[in-house]
Backbone atoms as SQL, in Angstrom:
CREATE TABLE atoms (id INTEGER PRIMARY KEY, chain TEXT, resi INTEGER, resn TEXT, atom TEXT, x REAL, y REAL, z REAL);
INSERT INTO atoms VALUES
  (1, 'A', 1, 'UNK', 'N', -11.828, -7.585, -11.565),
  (2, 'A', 1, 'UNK', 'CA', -10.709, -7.061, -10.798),
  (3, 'A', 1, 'UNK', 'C', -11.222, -6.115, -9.726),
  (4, 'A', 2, 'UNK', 'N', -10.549, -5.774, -8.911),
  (5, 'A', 2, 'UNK', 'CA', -10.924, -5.499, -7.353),
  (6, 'A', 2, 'UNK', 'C', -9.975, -4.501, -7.520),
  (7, 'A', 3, 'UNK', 'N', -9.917, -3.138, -7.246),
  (8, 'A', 3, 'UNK', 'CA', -9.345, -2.166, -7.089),
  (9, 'A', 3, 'UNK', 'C', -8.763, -1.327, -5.775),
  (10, 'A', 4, 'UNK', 'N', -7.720, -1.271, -4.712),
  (11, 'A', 4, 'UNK', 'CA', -8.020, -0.644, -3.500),
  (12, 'A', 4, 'UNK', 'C', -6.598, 0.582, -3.329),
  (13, 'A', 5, 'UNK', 'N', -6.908, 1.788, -2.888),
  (14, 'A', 5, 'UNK', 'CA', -5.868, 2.474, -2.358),
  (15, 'A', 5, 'UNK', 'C', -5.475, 2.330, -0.906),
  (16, 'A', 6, 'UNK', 'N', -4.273, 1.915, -0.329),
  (17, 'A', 6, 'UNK', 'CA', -3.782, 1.982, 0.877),
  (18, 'A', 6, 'UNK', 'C', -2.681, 2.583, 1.458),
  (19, 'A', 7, 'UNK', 'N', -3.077, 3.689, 2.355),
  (20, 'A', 7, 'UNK', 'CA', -2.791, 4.568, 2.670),
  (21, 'A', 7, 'UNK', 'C', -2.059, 4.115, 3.664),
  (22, 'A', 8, 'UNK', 'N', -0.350, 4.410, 3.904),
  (23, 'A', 8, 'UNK', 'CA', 0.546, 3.916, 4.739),
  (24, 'A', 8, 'UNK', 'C', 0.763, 5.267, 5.783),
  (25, 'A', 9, 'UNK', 'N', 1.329, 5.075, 6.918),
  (26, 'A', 9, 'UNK', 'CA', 1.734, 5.755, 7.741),
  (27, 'A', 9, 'UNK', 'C', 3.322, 5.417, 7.996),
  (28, 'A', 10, 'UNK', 'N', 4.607, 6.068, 7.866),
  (29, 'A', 10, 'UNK', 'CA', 5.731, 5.509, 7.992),
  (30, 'A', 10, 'UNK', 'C', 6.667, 6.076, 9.460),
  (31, 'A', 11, 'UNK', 'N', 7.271, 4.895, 9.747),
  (32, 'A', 11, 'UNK', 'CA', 8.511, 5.623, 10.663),
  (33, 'A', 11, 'UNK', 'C', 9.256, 6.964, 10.173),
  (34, 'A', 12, 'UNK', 'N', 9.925, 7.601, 10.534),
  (35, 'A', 12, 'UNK', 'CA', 11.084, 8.916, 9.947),
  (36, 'A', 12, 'UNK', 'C', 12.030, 8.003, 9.016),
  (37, 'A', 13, 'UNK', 'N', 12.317, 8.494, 7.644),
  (38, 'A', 13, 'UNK', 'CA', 12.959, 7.558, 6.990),
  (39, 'A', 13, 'UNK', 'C', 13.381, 6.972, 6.240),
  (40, 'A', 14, 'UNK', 'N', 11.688, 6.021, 6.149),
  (41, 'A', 14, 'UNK', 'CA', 11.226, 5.199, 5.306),
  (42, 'A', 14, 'UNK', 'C', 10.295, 5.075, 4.004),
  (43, 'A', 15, 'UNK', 'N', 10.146, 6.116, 4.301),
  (44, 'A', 15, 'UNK', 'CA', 8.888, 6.306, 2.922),
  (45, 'A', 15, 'UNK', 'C', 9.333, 6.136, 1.771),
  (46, 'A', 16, 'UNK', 'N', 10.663, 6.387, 1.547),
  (47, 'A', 16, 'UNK', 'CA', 11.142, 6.359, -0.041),
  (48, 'A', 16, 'UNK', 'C', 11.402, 5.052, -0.189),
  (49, 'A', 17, 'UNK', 'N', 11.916, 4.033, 0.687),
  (50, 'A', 17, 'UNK', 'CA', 12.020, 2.572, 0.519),
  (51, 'A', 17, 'UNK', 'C', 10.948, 1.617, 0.511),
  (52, 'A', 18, 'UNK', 'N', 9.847, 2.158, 1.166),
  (53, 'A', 18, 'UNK', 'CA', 9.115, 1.106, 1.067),
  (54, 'A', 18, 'UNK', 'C', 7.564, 1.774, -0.673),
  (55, 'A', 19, 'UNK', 'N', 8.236, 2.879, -1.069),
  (56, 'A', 19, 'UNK', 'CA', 7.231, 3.459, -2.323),
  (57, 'A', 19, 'UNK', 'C', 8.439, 2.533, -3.679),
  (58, 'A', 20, 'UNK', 'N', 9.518, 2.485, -3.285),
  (59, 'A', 20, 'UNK', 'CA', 10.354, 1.759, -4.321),
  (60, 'A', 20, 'UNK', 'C', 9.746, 0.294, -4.067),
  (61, 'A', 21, 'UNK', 'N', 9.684, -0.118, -2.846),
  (62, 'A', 21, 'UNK', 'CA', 9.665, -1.340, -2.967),
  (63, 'A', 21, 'UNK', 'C', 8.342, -2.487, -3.675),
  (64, 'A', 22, 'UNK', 'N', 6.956, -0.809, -3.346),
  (65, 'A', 22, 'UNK', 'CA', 5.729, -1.585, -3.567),
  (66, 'A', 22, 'UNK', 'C', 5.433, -1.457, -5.145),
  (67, 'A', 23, 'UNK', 'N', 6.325, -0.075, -5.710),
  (68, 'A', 23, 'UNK', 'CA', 6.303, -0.435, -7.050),
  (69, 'A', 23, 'UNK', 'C', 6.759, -1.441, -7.934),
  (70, 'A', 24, 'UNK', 'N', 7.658, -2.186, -7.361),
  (71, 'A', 24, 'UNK', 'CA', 8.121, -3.200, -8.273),
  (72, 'A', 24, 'UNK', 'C', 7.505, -4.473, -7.840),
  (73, 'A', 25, 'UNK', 'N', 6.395, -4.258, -7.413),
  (74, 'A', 25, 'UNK', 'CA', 5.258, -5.848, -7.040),
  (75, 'A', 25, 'UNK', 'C', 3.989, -5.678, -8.122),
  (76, 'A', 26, 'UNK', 'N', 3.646, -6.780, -8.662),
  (77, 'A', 26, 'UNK', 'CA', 3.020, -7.089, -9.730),
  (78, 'A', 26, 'UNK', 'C', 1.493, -6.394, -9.357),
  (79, 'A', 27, 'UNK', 'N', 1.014, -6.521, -8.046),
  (80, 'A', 27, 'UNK', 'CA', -0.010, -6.056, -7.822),
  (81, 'A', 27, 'UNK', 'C', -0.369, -4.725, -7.913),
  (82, 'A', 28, 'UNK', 'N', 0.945, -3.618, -7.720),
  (83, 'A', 28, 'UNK', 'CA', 0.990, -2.451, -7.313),
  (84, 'A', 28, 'UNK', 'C', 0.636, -1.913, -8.711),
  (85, 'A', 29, 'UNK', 'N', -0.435, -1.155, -8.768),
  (86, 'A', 29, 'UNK', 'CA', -0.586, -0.250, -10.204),
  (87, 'A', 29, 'UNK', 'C', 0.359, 1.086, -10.064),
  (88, 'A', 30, 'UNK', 'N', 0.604, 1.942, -9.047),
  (89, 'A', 30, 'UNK', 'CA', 1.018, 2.881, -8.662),
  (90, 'A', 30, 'UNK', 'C', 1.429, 3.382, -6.659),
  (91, 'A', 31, 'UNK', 'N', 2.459, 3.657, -6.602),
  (92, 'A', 31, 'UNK', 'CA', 2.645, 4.124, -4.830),
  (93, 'A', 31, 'UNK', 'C', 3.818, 5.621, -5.280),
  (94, 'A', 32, 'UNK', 'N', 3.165, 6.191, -4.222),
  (95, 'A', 32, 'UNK', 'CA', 4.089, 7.447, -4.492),
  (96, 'A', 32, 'UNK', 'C', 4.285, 7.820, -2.795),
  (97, 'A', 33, 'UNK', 'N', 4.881, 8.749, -2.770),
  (98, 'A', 33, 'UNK', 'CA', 5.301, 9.513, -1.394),
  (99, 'A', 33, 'UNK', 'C', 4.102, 10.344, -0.968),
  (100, 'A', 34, 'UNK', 'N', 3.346, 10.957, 0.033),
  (101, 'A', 34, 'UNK', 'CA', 2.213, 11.946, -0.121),
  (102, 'A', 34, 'UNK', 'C', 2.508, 12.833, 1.202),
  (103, 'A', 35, 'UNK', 'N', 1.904, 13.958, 0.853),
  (104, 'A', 35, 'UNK', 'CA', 1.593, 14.751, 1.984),
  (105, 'A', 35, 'UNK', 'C', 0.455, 14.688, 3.108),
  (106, 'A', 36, 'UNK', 'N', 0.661, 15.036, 4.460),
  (107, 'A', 36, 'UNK', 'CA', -0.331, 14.896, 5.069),
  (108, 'A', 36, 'UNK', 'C', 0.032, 13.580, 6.014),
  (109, 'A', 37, 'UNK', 'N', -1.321, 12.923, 7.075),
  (110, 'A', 37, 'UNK', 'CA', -1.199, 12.149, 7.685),
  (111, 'A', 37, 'UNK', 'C', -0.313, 11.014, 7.613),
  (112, 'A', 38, 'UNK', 'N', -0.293, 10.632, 6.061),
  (113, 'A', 38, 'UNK', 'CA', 0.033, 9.065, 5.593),
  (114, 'A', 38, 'UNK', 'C', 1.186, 9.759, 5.044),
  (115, 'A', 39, 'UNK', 'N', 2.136, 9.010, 4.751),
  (116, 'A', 39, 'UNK', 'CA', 3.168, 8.923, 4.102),
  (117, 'A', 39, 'UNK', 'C', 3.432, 8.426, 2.859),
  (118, 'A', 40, 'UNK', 'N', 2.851, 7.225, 1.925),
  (119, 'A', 40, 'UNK', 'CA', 2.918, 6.821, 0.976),
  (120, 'A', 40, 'UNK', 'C', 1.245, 6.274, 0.860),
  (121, 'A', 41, 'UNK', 'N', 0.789, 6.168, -0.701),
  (122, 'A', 41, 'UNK', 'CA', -0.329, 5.873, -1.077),
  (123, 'A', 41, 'UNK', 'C', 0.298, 4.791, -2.320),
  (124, 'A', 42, 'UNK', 'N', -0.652, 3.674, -2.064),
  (125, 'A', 42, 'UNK', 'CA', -0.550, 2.290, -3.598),
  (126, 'A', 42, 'UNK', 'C', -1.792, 2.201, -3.882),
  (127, 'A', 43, 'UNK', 'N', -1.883, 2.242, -5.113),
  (128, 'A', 43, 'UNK', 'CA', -3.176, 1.642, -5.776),
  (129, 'A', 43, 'UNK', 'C', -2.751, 0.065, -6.211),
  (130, 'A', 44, 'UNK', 'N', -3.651, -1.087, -5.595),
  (131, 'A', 44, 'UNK', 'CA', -3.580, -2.360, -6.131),
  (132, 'A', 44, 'UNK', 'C', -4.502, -2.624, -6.563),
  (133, 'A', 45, 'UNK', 'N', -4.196, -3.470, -7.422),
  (134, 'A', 45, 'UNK', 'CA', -5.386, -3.987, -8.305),
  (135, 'A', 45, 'UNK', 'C', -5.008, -5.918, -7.944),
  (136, 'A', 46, 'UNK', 'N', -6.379, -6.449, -7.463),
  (137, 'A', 46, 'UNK', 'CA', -6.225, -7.961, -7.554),
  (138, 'A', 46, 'UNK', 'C', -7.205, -8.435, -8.260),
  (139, 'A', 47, 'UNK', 'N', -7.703, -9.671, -7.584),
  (140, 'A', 47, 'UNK', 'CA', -8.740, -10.484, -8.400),
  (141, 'A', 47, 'UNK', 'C', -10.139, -10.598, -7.872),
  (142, 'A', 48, 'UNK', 'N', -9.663, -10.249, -6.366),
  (143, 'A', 48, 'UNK', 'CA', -10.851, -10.331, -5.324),
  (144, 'A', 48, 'UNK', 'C', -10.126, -9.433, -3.818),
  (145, 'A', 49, 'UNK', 'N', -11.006, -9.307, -3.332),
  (146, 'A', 49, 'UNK', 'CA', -11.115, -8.362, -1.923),
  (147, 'A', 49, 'UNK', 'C', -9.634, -9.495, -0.716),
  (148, 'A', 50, 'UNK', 'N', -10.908, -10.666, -0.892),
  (149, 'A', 50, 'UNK', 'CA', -9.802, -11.477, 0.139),
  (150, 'A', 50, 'UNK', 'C', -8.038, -11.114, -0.619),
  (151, 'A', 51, 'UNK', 'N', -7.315, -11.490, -1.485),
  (152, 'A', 51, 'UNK', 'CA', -6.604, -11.173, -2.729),
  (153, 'A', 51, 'UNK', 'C', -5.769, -9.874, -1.720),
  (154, 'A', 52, 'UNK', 'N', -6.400, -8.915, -1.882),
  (155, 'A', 52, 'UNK', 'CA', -5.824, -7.354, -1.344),
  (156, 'A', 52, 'UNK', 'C', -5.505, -7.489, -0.340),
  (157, 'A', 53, 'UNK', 'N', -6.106, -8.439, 0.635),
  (158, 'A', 53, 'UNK', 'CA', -6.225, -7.926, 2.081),
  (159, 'A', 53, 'UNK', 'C', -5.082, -9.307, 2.285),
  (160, 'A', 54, 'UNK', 'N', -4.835, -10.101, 1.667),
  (161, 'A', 54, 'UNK', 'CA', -3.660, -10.711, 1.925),
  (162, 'A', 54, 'UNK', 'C', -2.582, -10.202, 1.555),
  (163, 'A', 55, 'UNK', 'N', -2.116, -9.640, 0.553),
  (164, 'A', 55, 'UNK', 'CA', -1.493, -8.690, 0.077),
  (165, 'A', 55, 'UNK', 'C', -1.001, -7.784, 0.798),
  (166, 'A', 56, 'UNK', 'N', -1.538, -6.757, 1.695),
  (167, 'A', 56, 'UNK', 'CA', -1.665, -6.122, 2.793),
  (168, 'A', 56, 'UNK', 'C', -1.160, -6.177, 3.671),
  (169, 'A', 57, 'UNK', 'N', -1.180, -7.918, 4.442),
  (170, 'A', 57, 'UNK', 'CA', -0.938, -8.424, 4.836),
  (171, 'A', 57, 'UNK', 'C', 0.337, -8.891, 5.025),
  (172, 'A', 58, 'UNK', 'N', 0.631, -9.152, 3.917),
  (173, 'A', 58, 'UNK', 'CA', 2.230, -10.265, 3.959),
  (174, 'A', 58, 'UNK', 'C', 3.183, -9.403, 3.307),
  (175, 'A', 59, 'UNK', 'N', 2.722, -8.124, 2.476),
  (176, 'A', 59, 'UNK', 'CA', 3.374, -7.822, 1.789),
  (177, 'A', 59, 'UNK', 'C', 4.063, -6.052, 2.371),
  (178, 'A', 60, 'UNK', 'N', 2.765, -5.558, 2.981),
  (179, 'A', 60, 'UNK', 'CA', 2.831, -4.320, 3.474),
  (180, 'A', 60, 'UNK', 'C', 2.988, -3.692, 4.946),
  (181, 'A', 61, 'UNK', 'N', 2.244, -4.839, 5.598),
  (182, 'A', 61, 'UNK', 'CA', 2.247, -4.451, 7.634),
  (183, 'A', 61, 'UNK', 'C', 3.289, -5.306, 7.997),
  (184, 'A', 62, 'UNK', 'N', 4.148, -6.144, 6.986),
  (185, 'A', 62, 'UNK', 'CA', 5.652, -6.682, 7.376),
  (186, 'A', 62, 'UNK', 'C', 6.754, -5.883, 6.977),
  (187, 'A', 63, 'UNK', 'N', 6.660, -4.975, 6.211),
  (188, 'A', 63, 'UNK', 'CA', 7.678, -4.142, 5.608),
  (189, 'A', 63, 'UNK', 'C', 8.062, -3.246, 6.874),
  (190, 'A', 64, 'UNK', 'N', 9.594, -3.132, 6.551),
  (191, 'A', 64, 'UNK', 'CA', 10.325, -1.955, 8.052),
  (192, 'A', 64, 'UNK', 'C', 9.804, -1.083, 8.110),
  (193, 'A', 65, 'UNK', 'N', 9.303, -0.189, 9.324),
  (194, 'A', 65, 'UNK', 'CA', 8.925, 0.933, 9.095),
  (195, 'A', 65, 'UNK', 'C', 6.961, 1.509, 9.276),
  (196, 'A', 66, 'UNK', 'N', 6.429, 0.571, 9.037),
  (197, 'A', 66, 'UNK', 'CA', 5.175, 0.357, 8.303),
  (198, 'A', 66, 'UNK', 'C', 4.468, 0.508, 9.955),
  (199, 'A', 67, 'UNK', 'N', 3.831, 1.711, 10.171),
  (200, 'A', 67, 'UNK', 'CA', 3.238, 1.753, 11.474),
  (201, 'A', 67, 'UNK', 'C', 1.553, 1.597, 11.741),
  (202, 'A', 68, 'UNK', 'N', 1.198, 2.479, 10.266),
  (203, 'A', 68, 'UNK', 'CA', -0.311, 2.105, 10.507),
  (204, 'A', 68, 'UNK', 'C', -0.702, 1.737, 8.801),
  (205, 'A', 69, 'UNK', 'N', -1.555, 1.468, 8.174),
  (206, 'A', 69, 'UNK', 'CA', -2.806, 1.220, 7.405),
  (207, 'A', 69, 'UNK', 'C', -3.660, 1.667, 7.409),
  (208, 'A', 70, 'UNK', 'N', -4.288, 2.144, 6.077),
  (209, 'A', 70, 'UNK', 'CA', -5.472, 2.632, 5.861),
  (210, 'A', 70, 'UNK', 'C', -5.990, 1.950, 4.215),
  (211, 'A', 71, 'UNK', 'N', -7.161, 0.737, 4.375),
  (212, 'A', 71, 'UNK', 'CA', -7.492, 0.261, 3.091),
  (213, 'A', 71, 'UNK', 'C', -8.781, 0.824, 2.077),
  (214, 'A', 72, 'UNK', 'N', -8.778, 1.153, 1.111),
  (215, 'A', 72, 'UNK', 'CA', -9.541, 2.108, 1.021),
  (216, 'A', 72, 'UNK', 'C', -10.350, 0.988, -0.505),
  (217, 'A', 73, 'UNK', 'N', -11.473, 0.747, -0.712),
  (218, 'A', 73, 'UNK', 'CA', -11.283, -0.863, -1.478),
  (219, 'A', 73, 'UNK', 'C', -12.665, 0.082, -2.577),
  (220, 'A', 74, 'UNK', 'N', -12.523, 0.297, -4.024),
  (221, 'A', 74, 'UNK', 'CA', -13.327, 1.029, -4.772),
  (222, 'A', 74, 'UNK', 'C', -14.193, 0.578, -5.416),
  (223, 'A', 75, 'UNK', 'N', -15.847, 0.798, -4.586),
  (224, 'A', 75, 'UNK', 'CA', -16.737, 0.309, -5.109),
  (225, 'A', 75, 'UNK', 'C', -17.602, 0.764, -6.274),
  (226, 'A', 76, 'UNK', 'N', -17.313, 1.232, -7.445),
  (227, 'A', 76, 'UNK', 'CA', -17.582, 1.399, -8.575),
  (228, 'A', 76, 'UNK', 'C', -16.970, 1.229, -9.910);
């Protein structure tokens, strides 16, 4: 298993809808609201790297709101 935190940046808003939304996806181990630059943080867990970054992809830089990304992928 492949482990990564990704660090969202949100419109004014949105942060509480899209931390509800990534918790109830099978991949999501944990997303909360955060302080600072980013707005919400998810820990996913997949099967492989490619895996996350599709994920990411279809699941997270399409969501309303969703302005920047930050993938953070844990190599130990």
């Amino acid at each position: 298993m492949v482990r990564a935190y990704v660090l969202m940046e949100m419109s004014a808003g949105r942060a509480n809808e899209l931390a509800r939304f990534l918790s109830a996806q099978d991949e999501v181990r944990d997303a909360a609201r955060i302080t600072g630059p980013y707005d919400v943080i998810a820990e996913i867990e997949a099967d492989s790297v490619e895996s996350i970054v599709g994920f990411v992809e279809s699941r997270i830089h399409t969501a309303p709101g969703v302005i920047r990304t930050m993938t953070c992928a844990c190599i130990g």
